[in-house]
C-alpha positions as CSV (number, residue, x, y, z in Angstrom):
1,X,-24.0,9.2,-26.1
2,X,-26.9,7.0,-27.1
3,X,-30.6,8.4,-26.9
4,X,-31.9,7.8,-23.0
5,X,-35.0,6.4,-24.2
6,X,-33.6,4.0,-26.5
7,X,-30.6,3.1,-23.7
8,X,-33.4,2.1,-21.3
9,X,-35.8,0.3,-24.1
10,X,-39.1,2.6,-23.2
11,X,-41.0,4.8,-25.9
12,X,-41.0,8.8,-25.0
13,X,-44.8,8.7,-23.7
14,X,-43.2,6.5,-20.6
15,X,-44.6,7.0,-17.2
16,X,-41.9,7.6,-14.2
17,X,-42.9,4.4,-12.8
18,X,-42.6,2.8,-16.1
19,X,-39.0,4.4,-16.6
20,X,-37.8,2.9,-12.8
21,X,-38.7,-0.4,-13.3
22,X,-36.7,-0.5,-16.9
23,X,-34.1,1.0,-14.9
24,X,-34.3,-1.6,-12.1
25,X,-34.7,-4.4,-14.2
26,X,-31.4,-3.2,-16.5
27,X,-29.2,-2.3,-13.6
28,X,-29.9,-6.0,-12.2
29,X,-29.4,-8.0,-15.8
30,X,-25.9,-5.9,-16.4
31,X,-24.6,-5.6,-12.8
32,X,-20.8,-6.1,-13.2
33,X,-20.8,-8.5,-10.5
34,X,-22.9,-10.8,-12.7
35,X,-21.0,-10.3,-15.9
36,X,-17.1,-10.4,-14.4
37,X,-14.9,-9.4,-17.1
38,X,-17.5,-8.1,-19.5
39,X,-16.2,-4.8,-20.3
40,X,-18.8,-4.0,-23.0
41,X,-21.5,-5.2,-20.1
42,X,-20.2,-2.8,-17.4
43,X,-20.5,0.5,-20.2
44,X,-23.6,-1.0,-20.7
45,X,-24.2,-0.7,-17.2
46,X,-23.4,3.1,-16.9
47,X,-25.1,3.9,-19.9
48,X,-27.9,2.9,-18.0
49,X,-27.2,4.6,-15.1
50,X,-26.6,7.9,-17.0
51,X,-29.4,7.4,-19.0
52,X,-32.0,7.0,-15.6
53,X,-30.2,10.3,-14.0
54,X,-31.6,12.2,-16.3
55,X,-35.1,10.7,-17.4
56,X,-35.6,10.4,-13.6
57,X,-35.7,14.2,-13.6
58,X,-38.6,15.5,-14.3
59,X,-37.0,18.9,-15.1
60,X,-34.1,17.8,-16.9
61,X,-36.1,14.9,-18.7
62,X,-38.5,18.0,-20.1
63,X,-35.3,20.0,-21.8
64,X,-34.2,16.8,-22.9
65,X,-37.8,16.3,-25.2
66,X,-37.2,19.9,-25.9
67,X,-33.8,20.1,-27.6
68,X,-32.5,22.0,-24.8
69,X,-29.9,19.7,-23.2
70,X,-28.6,17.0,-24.9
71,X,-28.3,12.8,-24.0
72,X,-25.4,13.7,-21.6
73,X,-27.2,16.3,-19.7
74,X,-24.9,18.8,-21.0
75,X,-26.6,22.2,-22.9
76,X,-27.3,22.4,-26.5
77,X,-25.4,26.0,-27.0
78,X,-27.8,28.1,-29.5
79,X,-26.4,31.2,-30.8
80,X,-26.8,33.8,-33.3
81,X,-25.4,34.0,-37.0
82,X,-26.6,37.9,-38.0
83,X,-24.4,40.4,-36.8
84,X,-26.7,42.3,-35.4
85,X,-25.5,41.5,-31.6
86,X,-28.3,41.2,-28.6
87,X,-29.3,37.6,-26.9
88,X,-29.6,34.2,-28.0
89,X,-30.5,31.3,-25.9
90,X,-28.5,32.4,-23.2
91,X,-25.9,34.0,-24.6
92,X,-24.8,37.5,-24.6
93,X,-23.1,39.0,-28.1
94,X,-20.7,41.8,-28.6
95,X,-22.9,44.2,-31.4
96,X,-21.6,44.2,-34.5
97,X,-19.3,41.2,-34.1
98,X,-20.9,37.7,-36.3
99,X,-19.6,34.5,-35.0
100,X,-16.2,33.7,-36.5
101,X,-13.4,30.4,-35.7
102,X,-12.5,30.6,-32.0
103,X,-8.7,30.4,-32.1
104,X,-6.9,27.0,-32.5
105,X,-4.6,27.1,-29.7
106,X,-3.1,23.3,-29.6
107,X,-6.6,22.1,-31.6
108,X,-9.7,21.1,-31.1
109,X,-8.6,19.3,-27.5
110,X,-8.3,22.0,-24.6
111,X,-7.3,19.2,-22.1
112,X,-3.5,20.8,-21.9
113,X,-4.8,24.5,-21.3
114,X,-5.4,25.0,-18.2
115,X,-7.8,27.5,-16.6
116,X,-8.2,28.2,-13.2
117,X,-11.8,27.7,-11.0
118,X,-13.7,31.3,-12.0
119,X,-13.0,34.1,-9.9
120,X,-9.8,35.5,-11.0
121,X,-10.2,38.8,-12.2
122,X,-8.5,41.7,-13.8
123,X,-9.3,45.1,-14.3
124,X,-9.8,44.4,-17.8
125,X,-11.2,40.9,-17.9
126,X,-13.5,41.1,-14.9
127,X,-16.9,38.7,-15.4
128,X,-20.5,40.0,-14.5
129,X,-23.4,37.9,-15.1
130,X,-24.9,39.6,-18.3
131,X,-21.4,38.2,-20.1
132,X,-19.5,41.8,-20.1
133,X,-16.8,43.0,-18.6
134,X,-16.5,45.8,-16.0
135,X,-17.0,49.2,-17.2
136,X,-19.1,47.2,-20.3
137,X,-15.8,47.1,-22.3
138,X,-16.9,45.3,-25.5
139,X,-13.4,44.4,-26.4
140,X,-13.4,42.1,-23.1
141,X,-17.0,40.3,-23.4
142,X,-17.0,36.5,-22.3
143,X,-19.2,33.9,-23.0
144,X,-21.3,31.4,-20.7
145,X,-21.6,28.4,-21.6
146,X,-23.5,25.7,-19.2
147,X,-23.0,22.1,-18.9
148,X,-24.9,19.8,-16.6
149,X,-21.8,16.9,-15.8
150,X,-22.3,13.4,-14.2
151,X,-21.6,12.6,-10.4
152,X,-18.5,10.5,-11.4
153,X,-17.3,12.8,-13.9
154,X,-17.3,15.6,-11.5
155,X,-15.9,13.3,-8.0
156,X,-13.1,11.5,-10.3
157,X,-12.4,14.1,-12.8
158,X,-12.0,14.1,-16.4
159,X,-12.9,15.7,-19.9
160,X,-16.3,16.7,-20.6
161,X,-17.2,17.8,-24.5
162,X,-18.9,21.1,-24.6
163,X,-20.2,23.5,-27.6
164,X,-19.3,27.0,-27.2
165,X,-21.3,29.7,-28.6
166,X,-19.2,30.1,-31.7
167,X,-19.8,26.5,-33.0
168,X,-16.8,25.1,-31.9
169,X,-16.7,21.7,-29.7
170,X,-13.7,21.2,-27.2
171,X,-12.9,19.0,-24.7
172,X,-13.0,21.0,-21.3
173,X,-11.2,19.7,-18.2
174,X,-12.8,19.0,-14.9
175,X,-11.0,19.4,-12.2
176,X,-11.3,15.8,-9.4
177,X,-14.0,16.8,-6.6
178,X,-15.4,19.9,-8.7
179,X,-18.9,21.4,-7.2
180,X,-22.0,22.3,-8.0
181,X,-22.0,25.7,-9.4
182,X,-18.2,25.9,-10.0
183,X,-17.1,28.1,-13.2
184,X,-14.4,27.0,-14.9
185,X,-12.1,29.8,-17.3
186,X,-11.3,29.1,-21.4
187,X,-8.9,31.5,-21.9
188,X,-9.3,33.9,-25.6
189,X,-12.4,31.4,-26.4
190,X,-14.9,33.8,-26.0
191,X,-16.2,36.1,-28.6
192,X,-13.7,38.8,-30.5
193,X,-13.8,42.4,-29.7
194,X,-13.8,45.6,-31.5
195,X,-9.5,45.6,-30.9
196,X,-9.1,42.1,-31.8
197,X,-9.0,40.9,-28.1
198,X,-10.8,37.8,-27.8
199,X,-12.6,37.2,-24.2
200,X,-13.1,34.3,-22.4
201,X,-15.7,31.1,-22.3
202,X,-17.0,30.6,-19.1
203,X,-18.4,27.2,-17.8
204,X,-20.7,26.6,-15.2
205,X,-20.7,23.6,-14.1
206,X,-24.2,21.7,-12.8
207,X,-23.4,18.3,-11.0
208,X,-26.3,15.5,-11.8
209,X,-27.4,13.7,-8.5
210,X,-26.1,9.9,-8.2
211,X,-29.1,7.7,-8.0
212,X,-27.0,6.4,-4.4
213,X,-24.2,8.0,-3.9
214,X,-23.7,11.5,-2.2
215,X,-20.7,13.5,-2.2
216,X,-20.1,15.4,1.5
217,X,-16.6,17.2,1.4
218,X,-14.1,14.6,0.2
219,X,-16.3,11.4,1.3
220,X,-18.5,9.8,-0.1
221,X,-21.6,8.0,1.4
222,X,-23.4,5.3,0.5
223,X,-27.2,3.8,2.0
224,X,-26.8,0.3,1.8
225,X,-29.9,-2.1,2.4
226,X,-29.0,-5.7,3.6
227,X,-31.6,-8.5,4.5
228,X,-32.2,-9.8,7.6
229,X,-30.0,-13.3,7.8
230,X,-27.5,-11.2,6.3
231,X,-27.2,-8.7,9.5
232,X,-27.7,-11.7,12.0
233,X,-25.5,-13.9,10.6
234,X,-22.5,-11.8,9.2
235,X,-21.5,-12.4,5.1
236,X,-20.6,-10.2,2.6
237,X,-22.6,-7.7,0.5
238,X,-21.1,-5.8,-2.6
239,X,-21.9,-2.0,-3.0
240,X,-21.2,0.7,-5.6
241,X,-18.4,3.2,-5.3
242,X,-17.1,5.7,-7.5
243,X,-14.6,2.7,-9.2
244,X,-17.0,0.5,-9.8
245,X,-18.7,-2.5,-7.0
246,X,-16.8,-3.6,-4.2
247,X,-17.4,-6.5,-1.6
248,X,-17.5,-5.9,2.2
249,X,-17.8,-8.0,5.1
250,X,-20.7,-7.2,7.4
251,X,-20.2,-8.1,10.9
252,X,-22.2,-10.7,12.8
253,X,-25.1,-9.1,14.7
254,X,-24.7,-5.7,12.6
255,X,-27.6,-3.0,13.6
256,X,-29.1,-1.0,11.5
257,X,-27.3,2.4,10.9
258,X,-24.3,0.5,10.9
259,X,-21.5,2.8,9.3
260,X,-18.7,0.5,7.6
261,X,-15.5,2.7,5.7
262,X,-13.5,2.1,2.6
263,X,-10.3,4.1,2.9
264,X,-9.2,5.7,-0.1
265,X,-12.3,5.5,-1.9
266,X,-13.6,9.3,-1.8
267,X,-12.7,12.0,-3.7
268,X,-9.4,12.1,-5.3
269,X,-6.8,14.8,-4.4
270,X,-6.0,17.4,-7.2
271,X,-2.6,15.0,-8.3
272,X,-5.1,11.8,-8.7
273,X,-4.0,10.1,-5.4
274,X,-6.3,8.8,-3.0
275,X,-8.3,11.6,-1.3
276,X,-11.7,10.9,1.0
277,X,-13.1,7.6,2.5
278,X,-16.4,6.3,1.7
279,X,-18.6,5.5,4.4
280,X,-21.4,2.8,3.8
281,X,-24.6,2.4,6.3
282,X,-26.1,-0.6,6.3
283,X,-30.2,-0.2,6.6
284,X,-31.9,-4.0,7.4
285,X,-34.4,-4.3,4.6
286,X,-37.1,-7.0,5.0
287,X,-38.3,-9.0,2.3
288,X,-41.7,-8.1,0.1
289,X,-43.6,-10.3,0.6
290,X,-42.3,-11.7,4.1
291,X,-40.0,-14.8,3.8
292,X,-42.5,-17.5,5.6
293,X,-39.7,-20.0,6.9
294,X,-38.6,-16.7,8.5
295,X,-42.3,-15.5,10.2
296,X,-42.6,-19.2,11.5
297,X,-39.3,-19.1,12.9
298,X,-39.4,-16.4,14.7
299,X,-43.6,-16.8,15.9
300,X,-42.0,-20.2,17.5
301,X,-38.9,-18.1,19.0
302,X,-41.6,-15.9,20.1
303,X,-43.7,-19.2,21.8
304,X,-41.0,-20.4,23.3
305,X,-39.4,-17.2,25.3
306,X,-43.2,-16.5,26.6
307,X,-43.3,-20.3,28.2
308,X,-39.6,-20.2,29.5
309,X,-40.9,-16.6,31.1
């Protein structure tokens, strides 16, 4: 993943403003609708989209400049390499135990192993927040590991790369229509105790906010502005969804708050197939500065139904 900066063509000092209308400018040049067929232009596209989720965050944009997440949104794991034990950046170490190879069970890709949504616990194995086990048994500590996720990636589903405490980088599966704050399970990837047992890595999961879209249960929703002419006259307006932009029809004389549906195009179920709808309201959006063909129009509309009255 590129640098956000550079993706969006604005030096670090940018202002917010300054960052929006890069954004607004890219997201118009590389719109997929413009460039059909242009597979490099549509990554293009997301890059940019990616890239203004997380500048566009104050919060998030200020780890970023500090090393503390990285150009995905996902954290920068920082751990210790005495064997001393205590914390480090987050991380809670068994004493006495220095960072060592996490075990390669089917390599580097954990894609195939499959861990369950946190919660499951054992008398043994149980998770507290300070990253022990109950009855603080050192032979069953786990490790948290944090990673901030795009809206797609966590609606669709998918891999996500994350670096665990230990050094080691895998490829951790998210599950279609995971939430905010969901903890997902790496089984015997957490540090090694004093029997040889290896805990677990824990992920929790943070969800980046889609610069449109909003995820309510398994639909998604979508405010979509249309002009004027458009809601009078009926047409077609294309609009984002979570495969990319698709064209509607919009209904002659459409109000505002006007809710149209795509079927199929929420959240996927668990097995990939289509899940939720997505529900578009169209919002009528005048132009800035007001069309003047259109004022005259309707001042002589106007003129005309005061006479007839």
């Amino acid at each position: 993943m590129r640098d956000p900066y550079t993706v969006l063509g604005v030096p670090r000092t940018a202002s917010a403003e300054e960052i929006k209308k890069a954004y607004r400018r890219l997201a118009k040049e590389l719109h997929p609708d413009l460039n059909p067929g242009r597979a490099d232009i549509e990554q293009r596209f997301k890059d940019v989209s990616v890239a203004y989720d997380l500048l566009s965050d104050n919060t998030r944009r200020a780890q970023f400049d500090r090393g503390e997440i990285g150009p995905d949104g996902a954290q920068r794991a920082r751990y210790s390499t005495g064997g001393s034990g205590g914390e480090s950046g987050g991380f809670r170490f068994r004493p006495g135990a220095g960072p060592r190879p996490a075990q390669q069970a089917g390599g580097d890709d954990l894609f195939d192993q499959i861990f369950g949504i946190f919660g499951q616990r054992s008398a043994k194995t149980g998770f507290r927040s300070n990253g022990w086990s109950d009855g603080d048994d050192p032979a069953a500590a786990n490790d948290i590991v944090r990673a901030r996720i795009p809206f797609i990636l966590a609606v669709k589903g998918g891999t996500h790369r994350v670096s665990l405490p230990s050094g080691k980088d895998v490829n951790v599966h998210i599950p279609p229509g995971t939430e905010d704050g969901a903890r997902l399970r790496l089984p015997e990837q957490g540090p090694e105790g004093l029997d040889g047992r290896r805990g677990d890595a824990i992920v929790e999961i943070a969800v980046a906010a889609h610069p449109h879209l909003r995820k309510e249960g398994r639909d998604i929703h979508l405010n979509q502005p249309i002009d004027l002419p458009l809601a009078v006259l009926g047409g077609r307006v294309t609009v984002e969804t979570i495969d990319g932009p698709v064209t509607m029809k919009v209904p002659e004389g459409t109000n505002s708050g006007a809710k149209l549906r795509l079927r199929g195009r929420g959240v996927p179920k668990p097995d990939g197939q289509p899940g939720g709808n997505q529900y578009v309201t169209l919002q009528i959006s005048l132009s800035d500065p007001a069309d003047p063909e259109l004022v005259a129009f309707l001042r002589q509309r106007q003129d005309q139904k005061a006479k007839a009255g």
